[in-house]
C-alpha positions in Angstrom: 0.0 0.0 0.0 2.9 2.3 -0.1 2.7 2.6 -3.7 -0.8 2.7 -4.4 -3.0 5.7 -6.1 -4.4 7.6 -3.6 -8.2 7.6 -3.3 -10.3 11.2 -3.6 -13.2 10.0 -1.7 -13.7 7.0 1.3 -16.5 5.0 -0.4 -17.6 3.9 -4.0 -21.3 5.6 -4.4 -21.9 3.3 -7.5 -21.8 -0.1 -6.0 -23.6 -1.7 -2.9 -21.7 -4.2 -1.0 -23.8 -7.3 -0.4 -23.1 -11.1 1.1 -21.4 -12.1 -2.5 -18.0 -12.7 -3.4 -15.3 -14.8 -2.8 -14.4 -15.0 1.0 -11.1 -13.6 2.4 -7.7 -15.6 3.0 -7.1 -13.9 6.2 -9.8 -12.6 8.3 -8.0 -11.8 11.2 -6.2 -9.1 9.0 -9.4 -7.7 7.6 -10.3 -7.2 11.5 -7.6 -5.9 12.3 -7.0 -3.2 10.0 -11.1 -2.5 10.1 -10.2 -2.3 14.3 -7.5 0.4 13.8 -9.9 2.0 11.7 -12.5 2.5 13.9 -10.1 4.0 16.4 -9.3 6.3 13.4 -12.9 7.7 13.1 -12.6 9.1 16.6 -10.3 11.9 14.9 -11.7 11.8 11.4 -15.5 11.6 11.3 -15.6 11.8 7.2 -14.7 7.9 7.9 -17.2 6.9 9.8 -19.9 5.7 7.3 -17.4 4.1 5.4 -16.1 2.2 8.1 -19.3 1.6 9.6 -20.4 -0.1 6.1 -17.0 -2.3 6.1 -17.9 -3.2 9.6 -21.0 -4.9 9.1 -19.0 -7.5 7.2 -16.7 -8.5 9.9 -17.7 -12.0 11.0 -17.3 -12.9 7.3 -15.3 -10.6 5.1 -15.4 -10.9 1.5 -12.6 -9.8 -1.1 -15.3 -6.8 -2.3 -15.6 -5.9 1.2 -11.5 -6.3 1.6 -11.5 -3.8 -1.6 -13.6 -1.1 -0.3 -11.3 -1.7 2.9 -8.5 -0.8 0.6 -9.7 1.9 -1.0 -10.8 3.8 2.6 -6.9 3.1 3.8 -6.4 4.8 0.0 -8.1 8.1 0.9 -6.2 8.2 4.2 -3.2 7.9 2.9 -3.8 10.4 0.0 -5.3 12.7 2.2 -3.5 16.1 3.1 -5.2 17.7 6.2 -2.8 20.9 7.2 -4.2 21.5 10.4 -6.7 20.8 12.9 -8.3 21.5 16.1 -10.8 22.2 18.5 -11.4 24.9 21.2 -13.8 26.8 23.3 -14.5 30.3 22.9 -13.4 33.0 25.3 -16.2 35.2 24.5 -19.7 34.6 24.1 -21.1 35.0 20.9 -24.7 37.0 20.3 -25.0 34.5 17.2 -24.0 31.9 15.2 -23.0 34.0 12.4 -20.2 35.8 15.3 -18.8 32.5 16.0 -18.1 31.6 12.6 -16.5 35.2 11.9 -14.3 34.1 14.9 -13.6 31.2 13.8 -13.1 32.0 10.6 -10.1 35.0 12.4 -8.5 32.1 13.9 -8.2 30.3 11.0 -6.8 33.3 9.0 -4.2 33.9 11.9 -3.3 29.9 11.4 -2.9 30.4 7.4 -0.4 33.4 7.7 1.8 31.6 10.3 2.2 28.7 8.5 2.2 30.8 4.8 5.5 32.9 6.7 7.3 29.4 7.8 6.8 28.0 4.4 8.6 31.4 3.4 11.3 30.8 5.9 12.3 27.4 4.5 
């Protein structure tokens, strides 16, 4: 999987994963990478349906399910997040249209320190 194309979305909207196919060699590695996944949804919740569909195939995994399996661990390893996080506000905003002006200041601040480091390198 180091080599492989990376994915641009976690799931295939065209096809619906059913009971067919052929079953998998190793199971226990198709649980345990779905298993690490899960604990990945905790900090990425653009996984979570995608995992959750993989996850209903657990107790016996098929090579279609193993592919979409494949193709989630393809859009996280393609995927580029610059930054991230999560905090309270200081200040009480009258709306929600304040907050996301204050949020949105905080995330300008963020873009112009990391736009000057780049610069410095």
């Amino acid at each position: 999987m180091v080599n492989c194309n990376p994915s641009r979305t976690p799931i295939d909207t065209d096809s619906k994963m059913g009971p067919e196919g052929v079953a998998v060699q190793d199971p226990t590695l198709y649980r345990s990478l779905v298993g690490g996944l899960q604990y990945l949804t905790f900090t990425r919740p653009d996984l979570s349906y995608a995992v959750q569909q993989i996850c209903l195939y657990m107790h016996d995994p098929r090579e279609p399910h193993f592919a979409a399996l494949k193709r989630i661990l393809r859009y996280v390893r393609g995927d580029n997040l610059l930054s991230w996080s999560s905090k309270r506000q200081h200040t009480i905003s009258r709306s929600s249209a304040e907050a996301e002006y204050r949020g949105i200041a905080n995330v300008v601040a963020e873009t112009a320190w990391l736009r000057n480091l780049l610069r410095e390198l």
